[in-house]
Structure formats: C-alpha cells, structure tokens
C-alpha atoms as one frame of an Amber mdcrd trajectory, in Angstrom:
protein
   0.000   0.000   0.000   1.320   3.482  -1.249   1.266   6.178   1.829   0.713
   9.928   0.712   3.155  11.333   3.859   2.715  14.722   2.669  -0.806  14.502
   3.870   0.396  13.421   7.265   1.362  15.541  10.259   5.024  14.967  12.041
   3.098  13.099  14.830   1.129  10.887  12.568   3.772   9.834  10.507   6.223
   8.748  13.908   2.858   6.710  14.436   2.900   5.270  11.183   6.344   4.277
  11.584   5.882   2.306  15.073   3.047   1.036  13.540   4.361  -0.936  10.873
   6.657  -2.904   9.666   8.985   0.168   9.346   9.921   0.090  13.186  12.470
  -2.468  12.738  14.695  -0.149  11.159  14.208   2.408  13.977  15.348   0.136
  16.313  18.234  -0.620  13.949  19.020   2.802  13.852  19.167   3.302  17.581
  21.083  -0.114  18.127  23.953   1.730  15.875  23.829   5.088  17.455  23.774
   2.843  20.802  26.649   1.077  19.877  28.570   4.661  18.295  27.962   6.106
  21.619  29.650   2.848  23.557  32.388   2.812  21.514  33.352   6.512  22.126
  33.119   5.928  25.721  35.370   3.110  25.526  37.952   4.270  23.668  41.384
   4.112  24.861  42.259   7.775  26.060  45.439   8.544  24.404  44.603   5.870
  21.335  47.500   6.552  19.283  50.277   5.932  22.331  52.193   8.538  20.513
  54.288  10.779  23.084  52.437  14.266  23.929  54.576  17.234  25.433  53.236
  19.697  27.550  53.359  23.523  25.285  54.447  26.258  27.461  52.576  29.153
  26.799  54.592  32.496  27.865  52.207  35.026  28.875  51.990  37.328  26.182
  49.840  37.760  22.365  49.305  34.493  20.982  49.023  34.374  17.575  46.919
  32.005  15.862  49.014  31.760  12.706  52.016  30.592  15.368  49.462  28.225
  17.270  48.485  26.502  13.699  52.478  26.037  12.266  53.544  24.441  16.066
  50.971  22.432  16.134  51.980  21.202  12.369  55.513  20.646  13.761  54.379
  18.457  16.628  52.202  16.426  14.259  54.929  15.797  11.785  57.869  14.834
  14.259  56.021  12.197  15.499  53.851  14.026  18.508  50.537  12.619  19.647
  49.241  15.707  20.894  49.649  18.810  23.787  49.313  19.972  26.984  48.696
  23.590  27.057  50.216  25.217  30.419  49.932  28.749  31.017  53.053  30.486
  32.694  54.907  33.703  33.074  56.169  36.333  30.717  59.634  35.075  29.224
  61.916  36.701  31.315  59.524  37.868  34.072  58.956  40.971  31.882  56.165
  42.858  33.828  55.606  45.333  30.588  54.438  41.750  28.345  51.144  42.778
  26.676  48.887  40.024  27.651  44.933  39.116  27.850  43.490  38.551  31.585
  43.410  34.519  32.113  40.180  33.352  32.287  39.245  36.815  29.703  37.324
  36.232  26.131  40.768  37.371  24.768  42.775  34.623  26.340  40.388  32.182
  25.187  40.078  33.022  21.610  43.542  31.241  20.546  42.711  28.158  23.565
  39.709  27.761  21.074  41.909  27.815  17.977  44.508  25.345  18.995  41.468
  22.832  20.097  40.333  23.273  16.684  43.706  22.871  14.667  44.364  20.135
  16.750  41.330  18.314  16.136  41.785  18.703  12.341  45.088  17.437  12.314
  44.072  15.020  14.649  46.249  15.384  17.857  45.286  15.359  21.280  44.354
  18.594  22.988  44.818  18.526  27.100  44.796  21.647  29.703  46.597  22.420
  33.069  43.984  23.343  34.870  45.377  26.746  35.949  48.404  28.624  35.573
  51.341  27.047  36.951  50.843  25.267  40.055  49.472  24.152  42.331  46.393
  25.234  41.457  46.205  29.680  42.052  44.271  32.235  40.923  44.835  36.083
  41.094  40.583  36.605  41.690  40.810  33.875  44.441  39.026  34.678  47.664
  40.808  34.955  50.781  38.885  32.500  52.526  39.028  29.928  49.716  43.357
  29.822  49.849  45.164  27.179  51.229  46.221  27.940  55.431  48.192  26.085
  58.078  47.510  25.864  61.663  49.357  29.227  62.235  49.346  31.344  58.546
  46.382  32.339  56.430  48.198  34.763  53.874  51.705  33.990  53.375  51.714
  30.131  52.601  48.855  30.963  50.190  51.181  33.302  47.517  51.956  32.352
  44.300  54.564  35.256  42.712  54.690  33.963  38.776  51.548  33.489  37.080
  49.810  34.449  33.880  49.003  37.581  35.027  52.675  37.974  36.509  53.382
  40.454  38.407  49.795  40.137  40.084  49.894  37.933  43.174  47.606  35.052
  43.029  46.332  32.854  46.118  46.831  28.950  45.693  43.709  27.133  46.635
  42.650  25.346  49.338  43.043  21.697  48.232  41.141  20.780  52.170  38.169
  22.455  50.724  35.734  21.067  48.003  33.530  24.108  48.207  36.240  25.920
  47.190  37.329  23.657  44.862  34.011  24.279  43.262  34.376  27.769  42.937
  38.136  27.944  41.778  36.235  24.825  38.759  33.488  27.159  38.140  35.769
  29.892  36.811  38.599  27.360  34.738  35.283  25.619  33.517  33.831  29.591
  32.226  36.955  30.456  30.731  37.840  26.603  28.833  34.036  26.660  28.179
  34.224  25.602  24.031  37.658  24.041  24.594  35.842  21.057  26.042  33.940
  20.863  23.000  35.380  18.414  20.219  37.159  15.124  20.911  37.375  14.636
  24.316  40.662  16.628  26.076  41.532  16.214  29.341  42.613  18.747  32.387
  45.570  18.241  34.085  46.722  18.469  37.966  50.773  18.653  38.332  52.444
  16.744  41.203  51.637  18.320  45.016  53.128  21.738  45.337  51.183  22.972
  48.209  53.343  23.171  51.597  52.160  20.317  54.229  53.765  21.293  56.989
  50.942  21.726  59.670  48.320  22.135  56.985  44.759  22.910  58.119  41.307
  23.936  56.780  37.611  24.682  59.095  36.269  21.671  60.525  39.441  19.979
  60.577  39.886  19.836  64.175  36.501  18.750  64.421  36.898  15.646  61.989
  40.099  14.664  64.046  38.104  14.333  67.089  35.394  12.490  65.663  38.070
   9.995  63.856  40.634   9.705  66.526  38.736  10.551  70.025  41.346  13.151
  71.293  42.146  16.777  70.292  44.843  17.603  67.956  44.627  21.323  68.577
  47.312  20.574  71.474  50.026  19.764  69.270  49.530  22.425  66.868  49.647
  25.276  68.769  52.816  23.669  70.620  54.680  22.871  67.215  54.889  19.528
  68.603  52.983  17.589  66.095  56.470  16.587  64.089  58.303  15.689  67.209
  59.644  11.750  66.964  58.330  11.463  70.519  54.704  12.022  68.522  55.058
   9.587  66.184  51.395   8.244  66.570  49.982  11.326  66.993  51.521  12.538
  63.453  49.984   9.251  62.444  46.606  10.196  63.805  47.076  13.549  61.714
  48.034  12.255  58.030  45.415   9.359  58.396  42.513  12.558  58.900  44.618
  14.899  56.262  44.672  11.750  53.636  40.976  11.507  53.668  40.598  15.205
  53.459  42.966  15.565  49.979  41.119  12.231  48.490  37.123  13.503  49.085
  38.048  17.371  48.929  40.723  17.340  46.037  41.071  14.828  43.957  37.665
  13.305  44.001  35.850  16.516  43.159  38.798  17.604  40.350  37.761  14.147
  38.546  33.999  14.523  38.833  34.081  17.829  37.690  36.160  16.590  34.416
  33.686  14.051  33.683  30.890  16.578  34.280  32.524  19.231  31.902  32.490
  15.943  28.851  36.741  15.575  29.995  39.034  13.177  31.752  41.430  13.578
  34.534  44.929  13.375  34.205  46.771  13.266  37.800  50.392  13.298  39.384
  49.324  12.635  43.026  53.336  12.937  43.487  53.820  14.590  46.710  50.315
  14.631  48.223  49.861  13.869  51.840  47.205  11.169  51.000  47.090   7.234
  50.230  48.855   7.488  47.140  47.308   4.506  45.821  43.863   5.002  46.365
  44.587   8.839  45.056  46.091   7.634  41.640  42.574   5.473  41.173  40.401
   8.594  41.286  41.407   9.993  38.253  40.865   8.732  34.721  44.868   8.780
  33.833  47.187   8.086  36.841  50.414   9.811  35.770  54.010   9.657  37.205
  56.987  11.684  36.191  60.969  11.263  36.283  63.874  11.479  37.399  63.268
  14.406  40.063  60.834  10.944  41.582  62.792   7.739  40.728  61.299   5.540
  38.118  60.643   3.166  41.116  58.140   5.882  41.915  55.838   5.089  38.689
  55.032   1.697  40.314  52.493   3.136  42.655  50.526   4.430  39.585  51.063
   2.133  37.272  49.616  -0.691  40.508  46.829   1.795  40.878  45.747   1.727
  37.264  45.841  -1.938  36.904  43.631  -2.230  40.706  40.996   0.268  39.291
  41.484  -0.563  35.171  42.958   2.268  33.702  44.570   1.679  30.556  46.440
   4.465  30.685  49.737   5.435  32.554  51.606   8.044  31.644  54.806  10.055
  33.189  56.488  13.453  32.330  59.646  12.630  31.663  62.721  14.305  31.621
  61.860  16.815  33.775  65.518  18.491  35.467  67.156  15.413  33.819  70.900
  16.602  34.704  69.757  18.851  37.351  68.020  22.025  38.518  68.734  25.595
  38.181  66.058  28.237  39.322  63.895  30.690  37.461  65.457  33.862  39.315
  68.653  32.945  37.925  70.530  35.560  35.920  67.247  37.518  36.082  64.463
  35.175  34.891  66.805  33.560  32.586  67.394  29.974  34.300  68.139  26.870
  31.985  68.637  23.743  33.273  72.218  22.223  33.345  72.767  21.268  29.153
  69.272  22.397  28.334  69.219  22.124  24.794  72.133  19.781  24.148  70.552
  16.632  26.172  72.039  13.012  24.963  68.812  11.359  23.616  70.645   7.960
  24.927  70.364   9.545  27.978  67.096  10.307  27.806  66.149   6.737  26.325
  67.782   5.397  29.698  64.806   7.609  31.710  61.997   6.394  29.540  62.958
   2.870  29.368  63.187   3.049  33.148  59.463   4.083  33.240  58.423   1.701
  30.887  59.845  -1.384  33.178  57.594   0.359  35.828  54.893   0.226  34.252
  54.207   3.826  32.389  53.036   3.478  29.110  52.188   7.385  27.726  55.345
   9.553  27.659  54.557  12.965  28.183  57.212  15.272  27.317  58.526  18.229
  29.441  58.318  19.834  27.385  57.804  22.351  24.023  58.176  26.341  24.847
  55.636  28.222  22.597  58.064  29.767  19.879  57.594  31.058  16.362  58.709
  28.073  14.107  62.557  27.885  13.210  63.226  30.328  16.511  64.472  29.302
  20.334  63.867  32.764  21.939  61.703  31.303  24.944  62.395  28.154  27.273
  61.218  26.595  30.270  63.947  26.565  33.476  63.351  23.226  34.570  62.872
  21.118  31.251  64.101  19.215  28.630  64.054  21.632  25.355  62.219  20.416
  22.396  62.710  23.306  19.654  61.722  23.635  15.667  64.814  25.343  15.721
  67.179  22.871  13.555  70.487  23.738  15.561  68.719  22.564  19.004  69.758
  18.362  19.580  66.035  18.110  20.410  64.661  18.469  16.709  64.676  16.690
  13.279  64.883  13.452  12.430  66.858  12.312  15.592  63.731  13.711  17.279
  61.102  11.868  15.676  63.258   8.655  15.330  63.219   8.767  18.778  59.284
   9.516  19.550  58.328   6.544  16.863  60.599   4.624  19.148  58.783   5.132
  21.687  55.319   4.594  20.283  56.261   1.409  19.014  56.635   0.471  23.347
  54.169   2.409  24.336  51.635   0.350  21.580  52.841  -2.771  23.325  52.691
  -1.849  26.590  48.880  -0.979  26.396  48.301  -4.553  25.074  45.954  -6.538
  27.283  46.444  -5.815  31.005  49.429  -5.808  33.005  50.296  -8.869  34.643
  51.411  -9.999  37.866  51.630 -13.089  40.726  52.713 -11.187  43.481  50.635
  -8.681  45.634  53.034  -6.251  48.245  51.656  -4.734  50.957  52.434  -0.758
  50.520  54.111   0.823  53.841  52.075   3.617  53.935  51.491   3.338  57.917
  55.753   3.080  57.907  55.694   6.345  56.106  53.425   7.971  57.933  54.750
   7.185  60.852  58.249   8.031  60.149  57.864  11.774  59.561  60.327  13.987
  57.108  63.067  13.340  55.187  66.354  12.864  56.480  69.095  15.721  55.614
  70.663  13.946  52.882  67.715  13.595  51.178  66.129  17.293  51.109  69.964
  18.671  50.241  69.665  16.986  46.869  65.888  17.378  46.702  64.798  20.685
  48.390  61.213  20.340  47.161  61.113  16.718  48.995  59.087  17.246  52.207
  58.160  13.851  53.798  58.604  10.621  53.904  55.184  10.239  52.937  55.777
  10.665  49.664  57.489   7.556  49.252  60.007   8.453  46.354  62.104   5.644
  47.414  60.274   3.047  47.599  60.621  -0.755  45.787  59.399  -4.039  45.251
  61.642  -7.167  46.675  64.057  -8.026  43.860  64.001 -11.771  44.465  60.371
 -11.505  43.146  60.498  -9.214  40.161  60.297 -11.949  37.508  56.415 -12.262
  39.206  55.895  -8.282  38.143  54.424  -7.137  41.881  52.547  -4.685  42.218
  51.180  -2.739  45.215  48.319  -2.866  47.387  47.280  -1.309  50.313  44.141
  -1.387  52.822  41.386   0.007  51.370  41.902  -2.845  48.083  42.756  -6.038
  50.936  38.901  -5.188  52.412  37.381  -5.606  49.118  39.254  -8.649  48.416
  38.565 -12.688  48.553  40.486 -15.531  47.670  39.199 -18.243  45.743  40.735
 -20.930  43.195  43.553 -20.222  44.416  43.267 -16.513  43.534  43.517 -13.450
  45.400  41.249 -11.074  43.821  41.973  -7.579  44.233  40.478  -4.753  42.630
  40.744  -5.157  38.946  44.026  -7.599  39.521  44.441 -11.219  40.585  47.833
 -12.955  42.450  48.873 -15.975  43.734  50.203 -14.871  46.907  50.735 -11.591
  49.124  54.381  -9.904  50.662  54.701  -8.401  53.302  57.502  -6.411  54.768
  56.420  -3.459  57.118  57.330  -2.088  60.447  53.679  -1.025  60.490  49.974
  -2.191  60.108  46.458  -1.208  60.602  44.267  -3.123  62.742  41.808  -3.562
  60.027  44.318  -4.824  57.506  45.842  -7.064  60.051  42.298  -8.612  60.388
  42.080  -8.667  56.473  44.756 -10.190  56.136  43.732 -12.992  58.759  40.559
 -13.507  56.897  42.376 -14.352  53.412  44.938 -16.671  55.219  42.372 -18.675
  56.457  40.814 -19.122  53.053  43.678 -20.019  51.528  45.888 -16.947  50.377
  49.792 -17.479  50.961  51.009 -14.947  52.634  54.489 -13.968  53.525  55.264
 -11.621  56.478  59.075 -10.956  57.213  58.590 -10.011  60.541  55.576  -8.644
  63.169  54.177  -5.590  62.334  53.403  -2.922  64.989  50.277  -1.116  65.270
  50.319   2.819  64.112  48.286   5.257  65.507  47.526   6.545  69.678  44.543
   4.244  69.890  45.722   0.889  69.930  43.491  -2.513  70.101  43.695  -4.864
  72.788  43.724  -7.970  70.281  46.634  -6.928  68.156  48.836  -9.212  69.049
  46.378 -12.253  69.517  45.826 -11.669  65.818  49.072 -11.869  64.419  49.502
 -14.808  66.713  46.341 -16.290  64.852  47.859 -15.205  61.352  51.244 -16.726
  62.103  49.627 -20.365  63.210  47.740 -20.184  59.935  50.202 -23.244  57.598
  49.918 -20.794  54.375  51.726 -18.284  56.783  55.596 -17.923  56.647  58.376
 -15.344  57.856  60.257 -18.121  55.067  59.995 -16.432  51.046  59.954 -20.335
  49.630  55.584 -19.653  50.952  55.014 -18.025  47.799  54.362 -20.142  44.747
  57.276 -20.675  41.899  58.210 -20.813  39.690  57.680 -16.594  38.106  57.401
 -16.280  34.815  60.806 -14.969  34.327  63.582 -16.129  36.418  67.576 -15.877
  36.614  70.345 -13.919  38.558  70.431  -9.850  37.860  67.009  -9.499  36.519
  66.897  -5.988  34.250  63.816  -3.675  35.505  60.919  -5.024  33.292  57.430
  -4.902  32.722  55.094  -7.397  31.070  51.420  -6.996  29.553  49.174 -10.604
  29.126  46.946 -10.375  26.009  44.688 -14.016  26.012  47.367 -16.351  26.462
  49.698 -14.245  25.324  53.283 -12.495  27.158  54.588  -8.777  25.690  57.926
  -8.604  27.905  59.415  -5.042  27.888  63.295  -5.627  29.280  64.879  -2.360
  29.740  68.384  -2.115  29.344  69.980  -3.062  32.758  72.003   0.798  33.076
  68.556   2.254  33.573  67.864   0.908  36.843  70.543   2.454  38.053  69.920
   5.901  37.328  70.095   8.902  39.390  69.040  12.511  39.867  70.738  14.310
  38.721  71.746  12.583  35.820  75.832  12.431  34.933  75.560  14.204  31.263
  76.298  11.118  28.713  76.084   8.475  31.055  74.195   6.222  28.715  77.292
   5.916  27.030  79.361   3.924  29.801  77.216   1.258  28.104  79.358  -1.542
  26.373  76.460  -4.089  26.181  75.736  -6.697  28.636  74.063 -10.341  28.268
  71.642 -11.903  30.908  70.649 -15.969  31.352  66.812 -16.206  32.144  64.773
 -18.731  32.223  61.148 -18.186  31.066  58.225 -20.266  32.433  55.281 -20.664
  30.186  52.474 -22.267  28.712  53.410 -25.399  30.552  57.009 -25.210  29.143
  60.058 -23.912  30.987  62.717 -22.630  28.038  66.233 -21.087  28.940  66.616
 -17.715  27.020  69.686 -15.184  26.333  68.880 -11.959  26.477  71.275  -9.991
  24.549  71.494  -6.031  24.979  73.521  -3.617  22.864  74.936  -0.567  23.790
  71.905   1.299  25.576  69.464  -1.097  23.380  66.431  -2.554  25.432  64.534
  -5.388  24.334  61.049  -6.336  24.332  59.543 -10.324  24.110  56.850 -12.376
  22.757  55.976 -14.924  24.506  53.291 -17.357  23.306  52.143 -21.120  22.986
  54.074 -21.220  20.004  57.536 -19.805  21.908  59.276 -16.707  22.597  59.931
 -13.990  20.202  62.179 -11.050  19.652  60.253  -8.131  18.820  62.763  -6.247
  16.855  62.540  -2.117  18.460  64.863  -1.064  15.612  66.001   2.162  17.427
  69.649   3.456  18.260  70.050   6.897  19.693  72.934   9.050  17.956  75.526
   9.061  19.033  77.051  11.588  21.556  77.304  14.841  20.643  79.838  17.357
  22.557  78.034  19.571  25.161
C-alpha cells in the first residue's frame, strides 16, 4: 500500500512508523547510534600511544598563525598531541602585553589550537590553571590554602599568567572551594571542552604540608581519633619523633581530606565538563594509591621521583582498570637551576644539548615500571625555526634545527617510543605477586632525612614515598602494590587473590607497620587459603591501639599458608635468573609482551651524569622463562643502551625487533 506522507502531520507519521513494519529499522538505527555512543566511551584515552609534550605558553599575544604552524611541527615529528600550560612572561617581563586569564581574549587562541588540533588530529589537554598548584589572582581569601598558624603567606603564588599580580593557591582541604576555583577554569575553557574529548591536568603536590589545616578539621580529628589535635599544633609539637602516633593520627585525617576534597571533586568535575582527569598525586599527603585510582589517567613523572616511583601508579591503574599510565619525563634530567637565575633567565644544566641515549635510559626506566604514555617536558611556545623562549626546569624540544632536540633524531626517537608504548597498552598488566604498601611506615616516620632534602629541596616527607621498591628476588612475578582500602574488598578463591581489577597468587609483606583492620584482612584471606608472607611482626600505628593486636598476628602466624620463610610463595615466576633488568610485562589471552629495559637504567640517578648512557658496552643476561606449561632457557642480549622487548606465546618466545639506536654523543 502506497502512503501519501505529505498529507500526514510529524506526529502521525512517527505513528505510522511504530506502527508498521517500518519500526524495525528504527530500532536498527538506535542499536547503531547505541553502539557509536559505547564505543566513544570506551575508547582508549590517548589511542595513538604517541608521546604528547606539555606547550608552554609564555604570557603574552598568541598568535593564531604561530598556534596553527607548532601544532603542524608536533604532528609531523612524530607528537601525539599537547598539553597547554599557562606560565609567566619570558623573562619575568612585567611590561608583556597580555589578555586577563580566564578573559574572552585569552580564550580566543585556547579555542583555535582545540580546533587545529582536532583537524590534524592530535590530542588537545589543559593544566587546569596557571602554573601550580592550582592559584588564581581573583581567588578569595577564605578559599586559599592555610596552616595551623598562617592564612596569607603560605597561600602566595609570585609567577603566574598575570605575573606580576599575586595570586592565592587554593585550598586543596576544601571542596567548596574547589568548586568555585572549577566554576571559573570551567567559564573560561568553556568551548575548549567541546570536540574530541581533552583532558585537564593536575601537576604533582606543590602545596606546603607542613601543619596544613582547613575549618572543621579539628573537628573531623576528634570524631576519627577521640582526642584533640589542637594541642600539638599550637605547641609545634605535632612533628616531634616522641609524637610519632599522633603525626599518624594527623596524616590518616589529612589523607581523607585531599582524596574527598581534592582529587575526588577535580575528577567529577572533568567528567561533568564531557573531559578526563589526568593526575600526578606525586607529593600529596594522602594514600597514594587510592589517590592515583580517582582519576581517569594516573600519571608519574621522572627522574626528580625515581622511576621506582611510577610503580604506585602504574599498581593503581591496573587495581581500578585504567589503561592508561603516563609520566612526564625528563623533567631536570641533569639537574636544577632556578627561574630567578641571571634575572628570569634559568636553563637547566645542558638544556638544549641533552644526549637522547640519555634520555632513552629515563623512559625505558618508566616503561619497566609500568608507564606506558610519555609525556614530554616539554615544548616552549616559539615562532617556528626560533628558540627565543624556554622553560627553566625542562628538557628543550625546539623547531629550531640547531637545538639536539629536533629533526629526524627527534622523531626517530618519539616513533621509538610509540612502538613500546603500543605494546605496553596490550591486554592488562600482569602480575603473581601482591606487596603490601608501607604507607602506615611512612606515615609514621615523619620527614626526610638531611641527605635527602639537600639533593631534593622540594622533597618534604617521607610520605611521599620516592624511594620506595618491590623485593628483587620476586620481580620476575611483576608485583605490584596494594594497600588497605583494596585487601577489604578482596577474597580468595581458586587459588586466587582477587583484588580490585588484579588477581595474584600470593601476598608480601615487609612493614614495620599495620592497621588493625588490615591485620584482620589479612587474617581472613589466610584462612581461606591466600599465601602470605610476612618478614617479621608488624606494629600497630596510631595513639589508639586494640587490645587484640597481638592475639591476631599470633592467629595469622599459626595459619600453615603463613611464613616469615619467602619459599611460601608459589614458583616458579614467569621470568627467572640472577640480575634481573627492571621489566614490565602486559598478558593479552594467552599471550606475554615482555618489555626488558636495558639493565644501566635501573641504576639511574638525579641528577643525571651528562652522557652516562654511554658507559654502556652491552651486557648479556641468562633467564629462564616459564610458560604455557614449558620452561625454556633464554639469552637476552642487549647492545649498547638497546632494550629489548619479548613475545611470549604457545608457540615460543619472540624477539620483537625495536629497531632504534640513539645518535651518538654529541659534545656539550
């Protein structure tokens, strides 16, 4: 039957289509769009793996033309896309001609680059602020950050944007304020968001900690501890190793504030505003772990935090299933020189003339840790072909051809690593052995010792756990981290302990320190089964201690599956033999990826001897590999700073050929 639809209304015809026949390809059409919309949501953030770099913006006139020809650079050397950070004038001029942050004048070239880089497809991300920790020159008074004793001097932030203005830095106790510090950033990126999907970015934790309060906090420590911290404030007595439970008391409450007022609020508000989060939790007085799950893309950085360090992120994003790790890399690599030097003009030792084998070393190093998204620090916003501006603290990528950090050795060395990164994304990351994180150690062992903060003078506590590591003897089993809050939600059954996203075969433990409720946790999952390795009894942290404490471990330690004696945890690993190189390994179905980074990396320091990459003659390891049933003895050969990376299936192992040498030294 013909249908005259021009005779029909809008309504009837929608009728006429449910009606009949016709509604099957309605449905059809929303099963696609359905399936459209789950695919976006699914996709991997950061599909390409191609390396971004964060793009320092000097405050001054951006021109679009110079926004459109950078971006071109980027794409064409290899670059999967940017990180736009907003800084100072070059130079700390205070005459720069500049739009407002935040103004319609400031955004205007935001929206262009979002808009060239979309064509071209790259990546478009955002620090989300100017500088950091997060500041703003509008901020009110009572929404800056405070300790116990100061309200207006720990809250200044000299070199922003707006330089010479004086910003406040927020609050980071505070969600409300949070809230209203997101309301403005989310005004002034507004269209930015719009697109393919960007994401905002939160730099490591530059906020000082040292007797940091907000309102109510007093109030929440009495209601989570029973006693009054107020005492030990006003006395300056809180850091005292006599008050080593107290200070325990105090970063348990202070953790809880920074995860529910900070972190948890900066990624809801991304995923509100159509965004992800990108984190580095670095240096926040918190649960690192649990911190790096909040956010959508858990991200380290090196060597100024030893690639050890990327561990606790890369364990976090395998717990909560983040594909995702990434790390800004090369940040200070052979040292640190300040901005006010020589007037605003500070340069990092041999900025500009950095060994690429040197800087393979670093990113090899993260990649046996488990980072898989190299984010570059970083690319100063110049005209193409020019070097006038540069960032004090980083490693110098330049379009200007007389810069090491350009050309073909440049991209050779980005589709390097892409070709890693790729791999490393493959499947999930594996691992047999579960280690208990010593958070309750670091919290209980209070700052830094002297040696420490005289090479480091931004390290603040030993609650930031730079130095962290997994037990050799185990590393062909890949560990990875776990902590409290992921034990409670855990069981043990088939002879797996599942945890989080993860699974193992057995749990290590080696801390001077323990909650209650972990110590009971880990009772639990002894009893069903789990073996568990404790090197020695672990004291309880804290001023409030439980009765039973010992009676449990007593019960633990009776438990057969329960052993101060390593040979408790099931062999063989999946990669064994004397002098194991740092590695990390990703299972796809049945199926090993083995990245084996050159064994030099691992023992890399900050600050990094200029050339040291080239002390490497080669070296030769004898592994043994245990899989698919088999066990097969394997030579691992590495050239002069080469790494190597491993396919290991049903069928046998495989040499992935990387087919990358950095140049070769060039004279600083």
């Amino acid at each position: 039957m013909s249908v005259n639809y021009k005779r029909w209304g809008v309504d009837a015809l929608i009728r006429h289509i449910i009606d009949t026949s016709m509604k099957r390809y309605l449905i059809l059409l929303l099963s696609v769009m359905a399936l459209c919309s789950c695919a976006e949501q699914n996709k991997r953030l950061y599909d390409s793996c191609k390396p971004l770099t964060r793009w320092w913006w000097f405050s001054s006139q951006i021109e679009r033309s110079d926004v459109r020809d950078q971006l071109i650079w980027l794409k064409d050397h290899g670059f999967g896309g940017v990180e736009i950070a907003w800084v100072y004038p070059m130079f700390l001029k205070e005459d720069t001609p500049h739009p407002d942050f935040l103004s319609p004048e400031w955004r205007e070239p935001v929206l262009y680059a979002k808009h060239v880089a979309d064509s071209i497809g790259l990546t478009c991300d955002y620090t989300y602020g100017t500088l950091w920790p997060f500041n703003d020159v509008n901020l009110p008074a009572g929404d800056a950050t405070r300790t116990y004793f100061d309200t207006v001097n720990v809250a200044r932030r000299l070199r922003t944007w707006d330089h010479p203005r004086e910003a406040r830095i927020l609050n980071h106790l505070d969600r409300n304020a949070f809230a209203r510090y997101a309301e403005r950033m989310d005004k002034g990126l507004g269209d930015a968001y719009k697109g393919t999907k960007s994401g905002v970015f939160v730099d490591s934790w530059e906020v000082k900690t040292a007797y940091i309060w907000t309102p109510g906090f007093g109030e929440t420590f009495r209601k989570e501890h029973g006693y009054d911290i107020e005492p030990y404030m006003q006395e300056k007595t809180l850091r005292d190793s006599t008050n080593a439970d107290i200070y325990y008391d105090y970063m348990k409450t202070l953790s809880g504030y920074v995860l529910e007022e900070f972190y948890k609020p900066f990624a809801d508000n991304a995923t509100s505003n159509g965004a992800y989060s990108r984190a580095q939790c670095a240096g926040a007085p918190t649960d690192l772990l649990t911190a790096y799950t909040l956010v959508d893309i858990p991200e380290s950085e090196a060597i100024l935090y030893e690639p050890s360090f990327s561990r606790i992120a890369a364990s976090a994003a395998t717990l909560s299933r983040k594909d995702a790790v990434s790390a800004e890399t090369f940040t200070c690599a052979y040292g640190w020189t300040g901005l006010s030097h020589q007037g605003g003009r500070g340069r990092s030792p041999h900025q500009g003339e950095e060994q690429i084998a040197d800087l393979k070393l670093i990113c090899d190093a993260l990649f046996a840790n488990g980072v898989n998204q190299i984010i570059w620090h970083g690319f100063p916003f110049n005209k193409v072909g020019r070097s006038d501006n540069w960032f004090y603290t980083t490693c110098e990528i330049s379009t200007n051809p007389e810069r090491s950090l350009s050309g073909e050795p440049l991209t050779s060395f980005n589709r390097y690593m892409t070709k890693v990164s790729n791999y490393m994304r493959r499947g999930k990351s594996y691992s047999e052995l579960a280690v208990y994180m010593p958070l309750e150690d670091s919290w209980m062992s209070g700052d830094y010792p002297a040696e420490v903060t005289a090479k480091m003078r931004w390290a603040r506590g030993q609650y930031e756990l730079r130095y962290i590591t997994v037990p050799e003897e185990f590393k062909g089993m890949q560990p990875l981290w776990v902590n409290g809050k992921f034990l409670s939600d855990s069981n043990f059954r088939e002879g797996r302990l599942y945890c989080g996203d993860a699974s193992f075969s057995a749990l290590y433990v080696d801390v001077d320190y323990m909650e209650y409720e972990s110590l009971k946790d880990i009772l639990k999952l002894a009893r069903e089964g789990l073996p568990v390795y404790i090197s020695h009894k672990p004291k309880e942290p804290g001023f409030n201690k439980h009765p039973d404490y010992d009676s449990v471990l007593q019960e633990i330690f009776a438990i057969e599956n329960v052993s101060s004696d390593k040979a408790v945890i099931p062999q063989p690993a999946l990669v064994e033999g004397e002098r194991l190189p740092d590695m990390w390994c990703r299972q796809e179905g049945d199926d090993y990826y083995v990245f084996f980074a050159n064994p030099l990396s691992s023992t890399i320091k900050y600050p990094l001897e200029y050339g040291y990459a080239f002390t490497d003659t080669g070296s030769t390891r004898q592994i043994r590999i245990n899989h698919h049933g088999v066990s097969e003895p394997y030579t691992l050969v590495f050239p002069p700073t080469g790494s190597l990376l491993l396919h290991i299936s049903k069928a046998g192992i495989e040499n992935i050929d990387l087919d990358y040498t950095p140049p070769a030294p060039r004279q600083s």
